[in-house]
C-alpha positions in Angstrom: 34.1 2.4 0.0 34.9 -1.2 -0.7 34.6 -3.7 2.4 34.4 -7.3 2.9 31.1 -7.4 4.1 29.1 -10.3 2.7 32.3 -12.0 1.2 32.4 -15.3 1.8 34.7 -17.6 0.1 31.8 -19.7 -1.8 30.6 -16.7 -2.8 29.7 -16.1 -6.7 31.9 -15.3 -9.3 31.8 -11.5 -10.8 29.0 -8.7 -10.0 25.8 -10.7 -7.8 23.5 -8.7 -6.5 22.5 -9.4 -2.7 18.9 -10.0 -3.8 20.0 -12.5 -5.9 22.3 -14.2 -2.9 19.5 -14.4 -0.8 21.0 -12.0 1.7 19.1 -8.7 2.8 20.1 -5.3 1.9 21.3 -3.9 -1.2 24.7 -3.8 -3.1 26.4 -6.4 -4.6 29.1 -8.5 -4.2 32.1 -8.8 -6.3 35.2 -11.7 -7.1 37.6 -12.0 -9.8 40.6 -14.5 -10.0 43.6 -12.7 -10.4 46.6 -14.7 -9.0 49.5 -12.8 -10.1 47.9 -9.8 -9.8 49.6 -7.3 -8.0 46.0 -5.5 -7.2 42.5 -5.0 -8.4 40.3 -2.4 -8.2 36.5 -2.4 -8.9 36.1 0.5 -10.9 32.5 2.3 -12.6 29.6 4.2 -12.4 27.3 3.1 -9.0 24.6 5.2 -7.7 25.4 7.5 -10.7 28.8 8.2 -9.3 31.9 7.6 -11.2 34.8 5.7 -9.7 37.8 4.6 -11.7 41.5 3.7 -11.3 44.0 2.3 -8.6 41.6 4.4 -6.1 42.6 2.5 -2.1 38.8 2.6 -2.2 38.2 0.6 -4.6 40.4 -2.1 -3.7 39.5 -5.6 -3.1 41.4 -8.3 -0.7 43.0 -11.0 -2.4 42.5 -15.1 -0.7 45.0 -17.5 -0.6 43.5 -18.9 -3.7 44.1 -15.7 -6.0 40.4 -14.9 -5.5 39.5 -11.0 -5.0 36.6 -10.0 -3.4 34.9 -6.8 -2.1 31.5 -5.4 -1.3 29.8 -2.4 -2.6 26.7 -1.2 -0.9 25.8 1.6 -3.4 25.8 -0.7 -6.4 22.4 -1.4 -7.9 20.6 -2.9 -10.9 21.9 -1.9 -14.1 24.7 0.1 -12.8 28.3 -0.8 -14.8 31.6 -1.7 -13.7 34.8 -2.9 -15.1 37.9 -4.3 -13.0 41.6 -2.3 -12.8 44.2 -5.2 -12.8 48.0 -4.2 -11.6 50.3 -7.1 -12.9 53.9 -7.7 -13.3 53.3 -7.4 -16.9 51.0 -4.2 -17.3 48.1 -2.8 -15.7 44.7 -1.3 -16.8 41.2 -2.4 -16.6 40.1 -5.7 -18.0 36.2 -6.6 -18.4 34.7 -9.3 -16.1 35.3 -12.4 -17.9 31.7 -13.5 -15.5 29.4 -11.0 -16.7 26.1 -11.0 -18.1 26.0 -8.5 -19.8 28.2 -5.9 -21.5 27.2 -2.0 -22.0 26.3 -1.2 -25.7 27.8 3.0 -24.9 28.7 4.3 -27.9 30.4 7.1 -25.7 32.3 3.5 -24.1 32.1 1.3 -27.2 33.8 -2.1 -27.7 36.2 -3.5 -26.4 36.8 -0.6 -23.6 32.8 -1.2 -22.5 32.0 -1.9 -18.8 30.0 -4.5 -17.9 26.2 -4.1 -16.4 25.2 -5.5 -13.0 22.1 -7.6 -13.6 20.2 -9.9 -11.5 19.8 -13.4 -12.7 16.2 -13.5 -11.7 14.7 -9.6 -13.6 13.2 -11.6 -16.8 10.0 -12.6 -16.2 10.0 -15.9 -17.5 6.5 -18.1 -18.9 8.1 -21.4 -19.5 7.5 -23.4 -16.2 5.7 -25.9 -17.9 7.8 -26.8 -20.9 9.2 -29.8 -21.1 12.2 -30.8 -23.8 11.2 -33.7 -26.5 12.7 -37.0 -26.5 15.6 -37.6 -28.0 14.5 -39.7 -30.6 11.6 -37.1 -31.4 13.6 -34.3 -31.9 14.1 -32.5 -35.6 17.1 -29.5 -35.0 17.4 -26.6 -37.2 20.3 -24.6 -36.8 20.6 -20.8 -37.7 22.7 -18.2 -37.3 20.9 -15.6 -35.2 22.7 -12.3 -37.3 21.8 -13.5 -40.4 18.8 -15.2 -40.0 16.4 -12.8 -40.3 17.4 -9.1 -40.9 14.7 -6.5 -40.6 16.7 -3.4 -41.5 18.8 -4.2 -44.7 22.7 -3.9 -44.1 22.2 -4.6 -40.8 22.5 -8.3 -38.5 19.2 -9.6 -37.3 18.5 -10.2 -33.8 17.2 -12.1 -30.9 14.3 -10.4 -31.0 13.8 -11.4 -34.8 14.2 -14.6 -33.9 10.9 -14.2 -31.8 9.0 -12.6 -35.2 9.9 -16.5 -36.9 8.5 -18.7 -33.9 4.8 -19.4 -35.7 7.3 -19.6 -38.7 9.4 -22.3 -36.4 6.2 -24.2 -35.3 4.3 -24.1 -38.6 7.5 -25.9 -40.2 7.6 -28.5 -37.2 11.0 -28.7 -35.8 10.7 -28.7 -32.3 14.9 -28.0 -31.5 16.3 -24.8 -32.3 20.3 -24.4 -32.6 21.7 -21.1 -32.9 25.4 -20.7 -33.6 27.5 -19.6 -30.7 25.6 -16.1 -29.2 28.0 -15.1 -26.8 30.1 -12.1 -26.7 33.2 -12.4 -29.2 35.9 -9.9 -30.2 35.0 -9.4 -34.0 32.7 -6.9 -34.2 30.6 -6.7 -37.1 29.8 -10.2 -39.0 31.0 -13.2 -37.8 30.6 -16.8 -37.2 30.6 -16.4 -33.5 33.4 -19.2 -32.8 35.7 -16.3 -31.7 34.3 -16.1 -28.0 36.1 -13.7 -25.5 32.8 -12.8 -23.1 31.5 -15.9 -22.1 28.8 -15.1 -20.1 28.1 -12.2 -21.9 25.1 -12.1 -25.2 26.6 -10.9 -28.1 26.0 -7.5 -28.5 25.4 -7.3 -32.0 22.2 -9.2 -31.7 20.6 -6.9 -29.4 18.3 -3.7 -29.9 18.3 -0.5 -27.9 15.8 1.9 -30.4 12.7 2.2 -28.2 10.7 2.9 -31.2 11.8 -0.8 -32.7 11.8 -2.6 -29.3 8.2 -1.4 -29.2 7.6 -2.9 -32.3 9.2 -5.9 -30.8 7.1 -6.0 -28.1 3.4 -6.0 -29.3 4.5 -8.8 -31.3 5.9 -10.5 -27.9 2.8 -9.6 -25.9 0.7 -10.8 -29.2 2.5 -14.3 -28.5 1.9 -14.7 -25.1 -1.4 -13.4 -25.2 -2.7 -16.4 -27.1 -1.1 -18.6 -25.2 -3.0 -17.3 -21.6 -0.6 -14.9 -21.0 -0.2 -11.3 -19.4 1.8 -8.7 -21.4 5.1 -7.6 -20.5 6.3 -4.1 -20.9 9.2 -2.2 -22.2 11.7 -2.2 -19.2 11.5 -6.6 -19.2 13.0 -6.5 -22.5 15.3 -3.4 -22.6 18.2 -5.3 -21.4 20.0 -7.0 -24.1 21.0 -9.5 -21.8 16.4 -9.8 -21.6 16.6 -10.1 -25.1 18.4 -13.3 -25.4 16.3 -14.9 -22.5 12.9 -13.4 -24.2 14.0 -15.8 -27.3 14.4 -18.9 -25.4 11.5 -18.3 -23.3 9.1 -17.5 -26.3 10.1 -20.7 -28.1 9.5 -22.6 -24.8 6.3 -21.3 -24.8 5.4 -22.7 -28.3 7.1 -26.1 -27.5 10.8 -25.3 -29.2 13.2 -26.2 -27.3 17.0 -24.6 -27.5 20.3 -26.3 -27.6 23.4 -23.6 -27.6 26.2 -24.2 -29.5 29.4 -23.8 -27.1 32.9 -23.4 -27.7 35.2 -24.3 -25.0 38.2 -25.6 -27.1 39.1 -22.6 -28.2 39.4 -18.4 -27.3 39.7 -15.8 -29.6 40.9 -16.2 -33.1 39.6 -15.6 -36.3 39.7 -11.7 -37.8 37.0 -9.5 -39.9 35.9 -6.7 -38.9 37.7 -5.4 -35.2 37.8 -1.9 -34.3 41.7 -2.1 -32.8 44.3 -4.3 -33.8 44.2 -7.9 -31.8 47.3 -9.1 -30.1 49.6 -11.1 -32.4 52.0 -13.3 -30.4 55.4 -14.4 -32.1 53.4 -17.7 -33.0 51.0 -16.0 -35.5 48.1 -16.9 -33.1 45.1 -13.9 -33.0 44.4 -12.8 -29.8 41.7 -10.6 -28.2 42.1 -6.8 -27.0 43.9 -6.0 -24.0 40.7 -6.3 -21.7 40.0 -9.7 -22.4 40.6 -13.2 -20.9 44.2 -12.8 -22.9 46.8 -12.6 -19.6 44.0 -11.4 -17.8 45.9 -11.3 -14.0 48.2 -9.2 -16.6 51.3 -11.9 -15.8 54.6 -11.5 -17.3 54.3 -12.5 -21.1 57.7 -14.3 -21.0 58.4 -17.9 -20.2 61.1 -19.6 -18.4 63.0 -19.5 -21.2 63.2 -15.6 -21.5 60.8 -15.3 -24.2 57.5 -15.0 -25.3 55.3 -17.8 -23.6 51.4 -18.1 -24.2 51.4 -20.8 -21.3 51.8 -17.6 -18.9 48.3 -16.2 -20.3 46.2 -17.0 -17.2 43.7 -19.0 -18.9 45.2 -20.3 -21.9 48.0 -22.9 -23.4 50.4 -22.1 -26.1 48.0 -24.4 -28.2 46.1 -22.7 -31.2 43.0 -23.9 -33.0 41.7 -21.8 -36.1 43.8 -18.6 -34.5 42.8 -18.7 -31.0 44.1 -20.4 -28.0 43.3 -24.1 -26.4 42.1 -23.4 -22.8 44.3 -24.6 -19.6 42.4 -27.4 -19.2 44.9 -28.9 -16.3 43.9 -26.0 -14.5 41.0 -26.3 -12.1 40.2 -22.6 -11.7 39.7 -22.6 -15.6 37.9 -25.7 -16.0 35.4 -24.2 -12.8 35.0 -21.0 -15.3 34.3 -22.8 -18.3 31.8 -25.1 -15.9 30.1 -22.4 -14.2 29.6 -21.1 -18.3 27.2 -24.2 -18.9 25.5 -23.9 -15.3 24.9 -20.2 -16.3 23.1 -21.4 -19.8 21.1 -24.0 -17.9 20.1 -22.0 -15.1 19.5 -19.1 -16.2 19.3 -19.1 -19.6 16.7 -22.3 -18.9 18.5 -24.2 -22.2 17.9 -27.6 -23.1 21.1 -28.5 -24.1 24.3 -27.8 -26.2 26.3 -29.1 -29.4 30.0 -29.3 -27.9 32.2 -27.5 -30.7 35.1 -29.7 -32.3 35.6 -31.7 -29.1 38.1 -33.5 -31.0 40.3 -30.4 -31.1 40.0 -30.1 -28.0 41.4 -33.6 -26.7 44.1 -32.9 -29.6 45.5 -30.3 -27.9 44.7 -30.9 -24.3 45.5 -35.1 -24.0 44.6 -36.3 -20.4 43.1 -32.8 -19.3 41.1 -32.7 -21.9 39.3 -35.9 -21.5 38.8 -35.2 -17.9 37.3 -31.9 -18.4 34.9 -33.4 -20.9 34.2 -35.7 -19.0 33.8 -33.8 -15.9 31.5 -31.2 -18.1 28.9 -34.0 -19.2 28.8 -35.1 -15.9 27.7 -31.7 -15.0 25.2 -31.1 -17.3 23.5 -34.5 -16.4 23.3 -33.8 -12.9 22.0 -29.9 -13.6 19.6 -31.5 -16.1 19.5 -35.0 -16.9 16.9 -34.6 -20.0 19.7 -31.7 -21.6 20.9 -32.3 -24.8 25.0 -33.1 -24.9 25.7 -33.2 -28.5 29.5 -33.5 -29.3 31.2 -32.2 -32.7 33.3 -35.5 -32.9 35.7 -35.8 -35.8 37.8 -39.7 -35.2 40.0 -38.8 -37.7 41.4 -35.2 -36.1 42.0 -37.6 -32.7 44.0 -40.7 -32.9 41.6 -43.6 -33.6 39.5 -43.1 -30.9 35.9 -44.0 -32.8 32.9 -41.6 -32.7 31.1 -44.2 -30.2 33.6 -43.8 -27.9 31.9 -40.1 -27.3 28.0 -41.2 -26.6 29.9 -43.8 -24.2 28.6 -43.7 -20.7 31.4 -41.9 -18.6 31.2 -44.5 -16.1 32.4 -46.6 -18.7 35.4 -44.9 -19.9 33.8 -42.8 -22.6 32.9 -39.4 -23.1 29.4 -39.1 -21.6 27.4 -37.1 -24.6 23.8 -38.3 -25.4 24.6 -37.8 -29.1 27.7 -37.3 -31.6 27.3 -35.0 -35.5 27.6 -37.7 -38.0 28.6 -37.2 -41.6 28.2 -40.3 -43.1 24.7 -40.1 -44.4 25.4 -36.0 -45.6 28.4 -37.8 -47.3 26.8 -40.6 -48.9 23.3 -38.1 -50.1 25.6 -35.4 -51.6 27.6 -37.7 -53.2 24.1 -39.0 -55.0 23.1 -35.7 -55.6 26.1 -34.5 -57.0 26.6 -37.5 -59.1 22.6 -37.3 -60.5 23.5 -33.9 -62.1 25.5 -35.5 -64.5 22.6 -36.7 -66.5 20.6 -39.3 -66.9 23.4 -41.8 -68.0 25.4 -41.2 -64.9 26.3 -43.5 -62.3 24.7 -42.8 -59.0 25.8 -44.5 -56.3 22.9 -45.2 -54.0 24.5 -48.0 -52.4 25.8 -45.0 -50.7 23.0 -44.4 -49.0 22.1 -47.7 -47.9 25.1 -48.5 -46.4 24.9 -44.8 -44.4 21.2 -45.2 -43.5 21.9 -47.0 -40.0 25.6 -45.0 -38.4 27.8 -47.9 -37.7 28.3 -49.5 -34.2 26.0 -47.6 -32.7 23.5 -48.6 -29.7 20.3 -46.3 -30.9 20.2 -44.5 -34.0 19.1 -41.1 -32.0 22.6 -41.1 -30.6 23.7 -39.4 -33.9 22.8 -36.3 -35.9 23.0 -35.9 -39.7 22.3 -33.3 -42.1 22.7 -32.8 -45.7 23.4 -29.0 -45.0 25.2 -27.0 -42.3 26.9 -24.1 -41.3 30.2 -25.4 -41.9 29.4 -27.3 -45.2 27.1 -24.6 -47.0 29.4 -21.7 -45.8 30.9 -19.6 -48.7 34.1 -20.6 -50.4 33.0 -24.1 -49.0 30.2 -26.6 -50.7 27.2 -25.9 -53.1 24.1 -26.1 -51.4 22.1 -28.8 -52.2 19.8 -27.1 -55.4 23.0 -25.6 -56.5 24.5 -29.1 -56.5 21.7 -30.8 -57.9 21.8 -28.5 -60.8 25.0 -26.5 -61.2 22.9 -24.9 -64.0 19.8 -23.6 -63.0 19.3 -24.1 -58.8 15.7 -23.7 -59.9 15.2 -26.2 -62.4 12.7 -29.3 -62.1 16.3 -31.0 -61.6 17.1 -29.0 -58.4 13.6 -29.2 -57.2 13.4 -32.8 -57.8 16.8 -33.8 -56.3 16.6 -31.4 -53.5 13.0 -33.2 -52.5 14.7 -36.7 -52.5 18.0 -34.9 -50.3 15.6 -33.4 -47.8 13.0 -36.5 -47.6 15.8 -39.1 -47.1 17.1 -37.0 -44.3 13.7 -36.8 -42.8 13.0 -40.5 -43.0 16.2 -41.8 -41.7 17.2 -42.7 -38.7 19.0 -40.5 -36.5 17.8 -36.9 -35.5 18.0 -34.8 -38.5 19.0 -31.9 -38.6 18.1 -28.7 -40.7 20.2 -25.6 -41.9 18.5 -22.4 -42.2 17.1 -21.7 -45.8 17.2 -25.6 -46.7 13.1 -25.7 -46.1 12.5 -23.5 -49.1 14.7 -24.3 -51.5 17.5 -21.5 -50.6 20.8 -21.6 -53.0 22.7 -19.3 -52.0 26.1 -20.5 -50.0 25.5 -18.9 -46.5 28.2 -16.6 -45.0 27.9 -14.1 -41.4 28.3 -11.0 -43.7 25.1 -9.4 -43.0 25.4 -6.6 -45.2 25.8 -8.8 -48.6 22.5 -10.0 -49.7 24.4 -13.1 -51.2 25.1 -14.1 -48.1 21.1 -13.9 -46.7 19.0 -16.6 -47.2 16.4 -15.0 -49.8 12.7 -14.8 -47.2 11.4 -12.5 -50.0 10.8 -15.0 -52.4 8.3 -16.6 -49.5 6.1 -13.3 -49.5 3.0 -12.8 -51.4 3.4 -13.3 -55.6 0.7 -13.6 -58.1 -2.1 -16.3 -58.0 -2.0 -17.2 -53.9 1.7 -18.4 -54.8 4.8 -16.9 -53.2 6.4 -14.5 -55.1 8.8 -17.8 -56.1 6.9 -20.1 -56.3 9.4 -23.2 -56.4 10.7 -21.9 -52.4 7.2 -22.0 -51.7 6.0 -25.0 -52.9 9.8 -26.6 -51.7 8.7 -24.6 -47.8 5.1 -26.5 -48.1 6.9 -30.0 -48.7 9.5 -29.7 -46.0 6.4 -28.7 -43.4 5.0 -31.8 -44.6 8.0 -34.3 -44.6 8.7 -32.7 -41.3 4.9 -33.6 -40.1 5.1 -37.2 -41.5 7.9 -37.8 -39.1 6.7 -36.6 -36.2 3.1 -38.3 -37.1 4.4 -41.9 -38.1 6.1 -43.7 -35.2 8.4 -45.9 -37.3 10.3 -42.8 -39.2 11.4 -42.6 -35.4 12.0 -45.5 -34.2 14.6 -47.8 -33.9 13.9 -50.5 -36.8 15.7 -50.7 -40.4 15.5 -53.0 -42.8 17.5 -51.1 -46.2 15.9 -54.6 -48.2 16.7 -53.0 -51.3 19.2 -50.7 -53.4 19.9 -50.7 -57.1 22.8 -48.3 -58.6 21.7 -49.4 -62.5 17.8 -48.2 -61.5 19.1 -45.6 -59.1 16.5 -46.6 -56.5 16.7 -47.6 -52.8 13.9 -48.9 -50.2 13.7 -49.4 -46.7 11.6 -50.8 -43.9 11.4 -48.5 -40.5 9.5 -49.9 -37.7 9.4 -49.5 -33.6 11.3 -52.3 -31.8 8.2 -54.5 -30.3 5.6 -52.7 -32.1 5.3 -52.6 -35.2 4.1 -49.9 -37.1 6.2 -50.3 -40.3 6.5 -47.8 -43.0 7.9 -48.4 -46.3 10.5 -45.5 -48.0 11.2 -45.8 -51.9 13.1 -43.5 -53.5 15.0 -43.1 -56.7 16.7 -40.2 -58.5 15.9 -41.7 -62.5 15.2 -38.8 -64.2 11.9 -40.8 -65.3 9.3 -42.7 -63.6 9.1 -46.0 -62.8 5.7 -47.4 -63.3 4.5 -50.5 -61.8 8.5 -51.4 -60.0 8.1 -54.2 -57.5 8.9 -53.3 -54.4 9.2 -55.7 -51.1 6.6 -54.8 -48.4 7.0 -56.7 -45.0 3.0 -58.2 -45.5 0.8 -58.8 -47.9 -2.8 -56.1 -47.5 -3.5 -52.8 -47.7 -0.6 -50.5 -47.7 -1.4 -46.3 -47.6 0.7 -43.9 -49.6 1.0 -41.3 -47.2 3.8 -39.3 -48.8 4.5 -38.9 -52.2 6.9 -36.0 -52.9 6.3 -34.8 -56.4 2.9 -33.4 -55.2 4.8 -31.0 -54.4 6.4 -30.1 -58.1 3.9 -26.7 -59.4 1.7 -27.5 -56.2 -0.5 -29.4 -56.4 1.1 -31.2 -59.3 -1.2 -31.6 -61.8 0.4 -34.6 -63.6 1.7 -36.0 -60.0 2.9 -39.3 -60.2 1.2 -41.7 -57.5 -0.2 -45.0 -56.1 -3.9 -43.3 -56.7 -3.3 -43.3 -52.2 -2.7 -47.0 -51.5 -1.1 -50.2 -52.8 -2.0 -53.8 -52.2 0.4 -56.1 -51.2 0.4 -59.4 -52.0 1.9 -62.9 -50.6 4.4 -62.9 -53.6 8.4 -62.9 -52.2 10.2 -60.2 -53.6 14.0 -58.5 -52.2 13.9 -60.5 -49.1 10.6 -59.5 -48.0 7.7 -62.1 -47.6 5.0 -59.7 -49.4 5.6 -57.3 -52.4 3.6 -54.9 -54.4 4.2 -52.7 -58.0 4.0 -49.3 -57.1 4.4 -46.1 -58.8 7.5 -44.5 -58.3 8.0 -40.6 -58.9 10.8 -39.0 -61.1 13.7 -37.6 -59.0 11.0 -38.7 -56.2 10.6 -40.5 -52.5 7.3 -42.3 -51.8 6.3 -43.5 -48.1 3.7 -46.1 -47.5 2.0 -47.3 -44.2 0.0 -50.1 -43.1 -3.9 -49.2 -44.1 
């Protein structure tokens, strides 16, 4: 029977285990806010008996606050549950909208599944001593955890695949690893994953429950710790799915990646692919999750003052509607606690190291005042949880008023929005636009002035406080953009065009300022546009063209050869200083010659490196380029080595220029250097 013993009103949200309270005994605690709920019953399976519907057992007390509480001493560790709401409106049971994890029954399947109790503190983490990079350090690559590596064709990848890339991960360099949203949504089946309904809850799809392939899974996890000093789990530490997820972030910890989620708190629901039961279509049009979702989850009359239908009576949601779901109720605090304790949970127990903040400005679009307190009020949060956490914000100026994108990196204190960094577009803009406008030929105009004028984001403090790509999931996505190849050469994406072009994309990226920021696929040359359909190859980035081919050379060699220069880009960044620092100095840009160069140093240091690129479909021999002093200056990147590697006909600086005291583009020294077809050169001080 169900008592209020242990209750307390500061007690935690959903199903907590006493163990994990630090209270003696077993059982667990339960609360759910419900406050137009007539009743609610805890309802499940607990000590392997059944207990279900409006049972007086099962019932729990209600607070002056709409909280329901209640105490079950035969619940345990992995048992399930699911909560029976009575409302004005209808009853039935509804899943926790707290809990961590969600049973995968195929006898119970989705969206009718229970929940599983789990303790917070079962995975046996490794990553005590990891330590997030700098800002101004980090490189992100974002990937889609489904699609990203599929071991069984036709069917998603998982987070346990995303353990069996880590030494891929280290080898390339990045050192921040962004997955699209991984929390529990209501299209089952492929998707995007900005369709959230279980917040708290990994998604499903990503998880693996054969025991023969989780043992497969697990010598190459205890293979991975092992050289790192570490003792072997077993089987039962990554059965859960809910282990699964936490396993990924801990094994990338423990080979210095750190993880930034991407959350979405603008928005519930929406979307529609694949769905095993029809979603809730209000009068509006707006796409709505199953009947045992957040969707009027105190089950509250669905009609308004008015006498008709009424989203604003859905407990946690507005009539507002962003790409078919619902804005949260940001004026309310009970909602803005939920969607807080949601980023506590990722930091705490999930032990990330940041997040990238989903369209925030949809969110202030539809939520005004309430919505820049809550985003305020969430970075605030963060900072104090973990001030070293990564707040990146999906900032759009132009979908909000004329609020500008500094305004969101601005200090809280000071009126702004209190995220360490902001997505920028202007440098993706400005490279595409080159790119696209070099595959026209060589007698097209190529606006590289572009590029210079995008190199340093405008009106901001520190260049680290933005994040630009060439490639996303948004931009790349099918029915969108051309990858970058593809748009290099709508021809041939493998052509010495695309190969070329797509070298002088990926190296501007990695020399510029900012924190740069890879898409899956991108390091070896992929083409394809990406989409969340796992089972259409032509969605997939192509990993088979990597694998073993004739000669030593992968079995394409252009993704090979295009991987090995990425790894190597990557390196020169996080092994030269200035492609870090703060300095720029964009001395030089010429649309006739198609070339640009620029100066990067550290503030007060020194350090300087030198960047010269051009996309002329011929070489320019002996082009006099500015250099900040006259002497020895070392070519320490030159990117058509990387053409048929090693290029035999590779068009250099023999490793060095010298410099001499001879004025040249507003630089006191100057040198003729060699500069590379379709190529990017770096030199450093000798």
């Amino acid at each position: 029977m169900i008592s209020q013993e242990n209750c307390t009103a500061t007690m935690p949200m959903g199903a907590t285990l006493l163990s994990d309270q630090g209270l003696a005994g077993g059982g667990a605690t339960f609360r759910a806010w419900a406050p137009r709920a007539t009743a609610v019953y805890v309802n499940g399976v607990f000590g392997g008996v059944s207990r279900s519907g409006e049972d007086p057992d099962l019932l729990m007390a209600k607070d002056a606050n709409g909280y329901w509480s209640g105490f079950l001493a035969r619940a345990a560790e992995g048992d399930t549950y699911i909560f029976y709401v009575a409302g004005v409106g209808s009853s039935g049971p509804k899943r926790d909208p707290w809990a961590r994890e969600l049973a995968n029954d195929p006898a119970e399947p989705f969206p009718v599944c229970r929940a599983v109790i789990r303790s917070a503190h079962a995975y046996p983490w490794h990553d005590a001593g990891f330590r997030s990079p700098e800002f101004s350090d980090m490189v992100v690559y974002q990937l889609h955890v489904g699609t990203y590596a599929p071991a069984v064709a036709g069917a998603g990848s998982t987070y346990l695949d995303v353990i069996e890339k880590v030494e891929y991960l280290v080898a390339l360099g990045i050192n921040v690893v962004q997955p699209l949203p991984v929390t529990g949504n209501e299209d089952k089946g492929p998707t995007l994953g900005y369709d959230g309904s279980d917040y708290f809850s990994p998604d499903c799809e990503y998880g693996v429950s054969d025991p023969v392939a989780l043992a497969g899974y697990l010598a190459t996890i205890n293979r991975l710790l092992a050289a790192k000093g570490f003792a072997p789990m077993t089987i039962a530490d990554i059965t859960p799915e809910a282990a699964q997820m936490k396993a990924m972030v801990d094994l990338l910890h423990v080979y210095g990646i750190a993880i930034a989620f991407d959350v979405v708190f603008n928005h519930a629901g929406g979307w529609s692919a694949t769905y095993p039961v029809p979603k809730t279509v209000d009068p509006s049009g707006l796409l709505h999750g199953d009947d045992y979702s957040l969707y009027f989850w105190d089950r509250a009359s669905t009609t308004g003052p008015n006498g008709t239908y009424d989203n604003n009576q859905s407990l946690y949601f507005t009539d507002q509607g962003f790409v078919g779901g619902l804005s949260f109720a940001l004026w309310n605090a009970d909602v803005v606690g939920f969607l807080q304790g949601n980023a506590r949970y990722f930091l705490e127990e999930l032990h990330a190291d940041g997040f990238r903040a989903d369209e925030i400005s949809m969110l202030l679009t539809m939520n005004g005042q309430s919505g820049w307190d809550f985003v305020r009020g969430m970075t605030s949060t963060v900072h104090g949880i973990n001030p070293r956490a990564l707040k990146n914000a999906e900032y759009w100026p132009g979908e909000y008023g004329n609020v500008p994108a500094t305004e969101a990196v601005a200090p809280v204190a000071s009126g702004g929005m209190g995220f360490d960094v902001v997505q920028h577009d202007a440098l993706r803009e400005a490279i595409r636009t080159a790119i696209g406008q070099s595959a026209g030929g060589a007698g097209a105009w190529v606006e590289m002035t572009g590029i210079a004028m995008s190199l340093w984001p405008t009106n901001f403090a520190h260049a680290w406080q933005t994040v630009p790509c060439v490639e996303n999931h948004d931009i790349v996505k099918v029915g969108t953009s051309l990858r970058i190849p593809a748009l290099a050469d709508g021809s041939n994406a493998r052509t010495w065009y695309a190969r070329s072009r797509a070298r002088v994309a990926t190296a501007l990226l990695l020399t510029a300022p900012g924190i740069p920021q890879l898409f899956m696929g991108q390091e070896f040359l992929e083409q394809k546009q990406w989409g969340a359909d796992f089972t259409d190859p032509n969605e997939l980035i192509g990993w088979g063209g990597l694998a073993a081919g004739a000669n030593g050379k992968s079995a394409d060699p252009a993704m090979g050869d295009f991987l090995r220069f990425t790894q190597d880009a990557v390196r020169l960044r996080n092994s030269q200083p200035a492609l870090r620092g703060e300095g720029l100095n964009v001395f030089f840009t010429s649309n006739a010659d198609r070339v640009i160069a620029f100066q990067r140093w550290v503030l007060g240091a020194g350090q300087d490196c030198v960047v010269v690129a051009t996309l002329r479909e011929s070489t320019w021999w002996g082009y006099r380029i500015g250099f900040p002093s006259a002497g020895r200056w070392v070519e320490v990147f030159n990117s058509d080595v990387y053409d048929n590697w090693v290029n035999p006909q590779v068009a250099g600086n023999d490793g060095e220029v010298t410099a001499e005291w001879i004025p040249a583009q507003g630089m006191p020294a100057s040198a003729n250097v060699v500069i590379p077809a379709n190529g990017v050169v770096v030199f450093a001080r000798g």
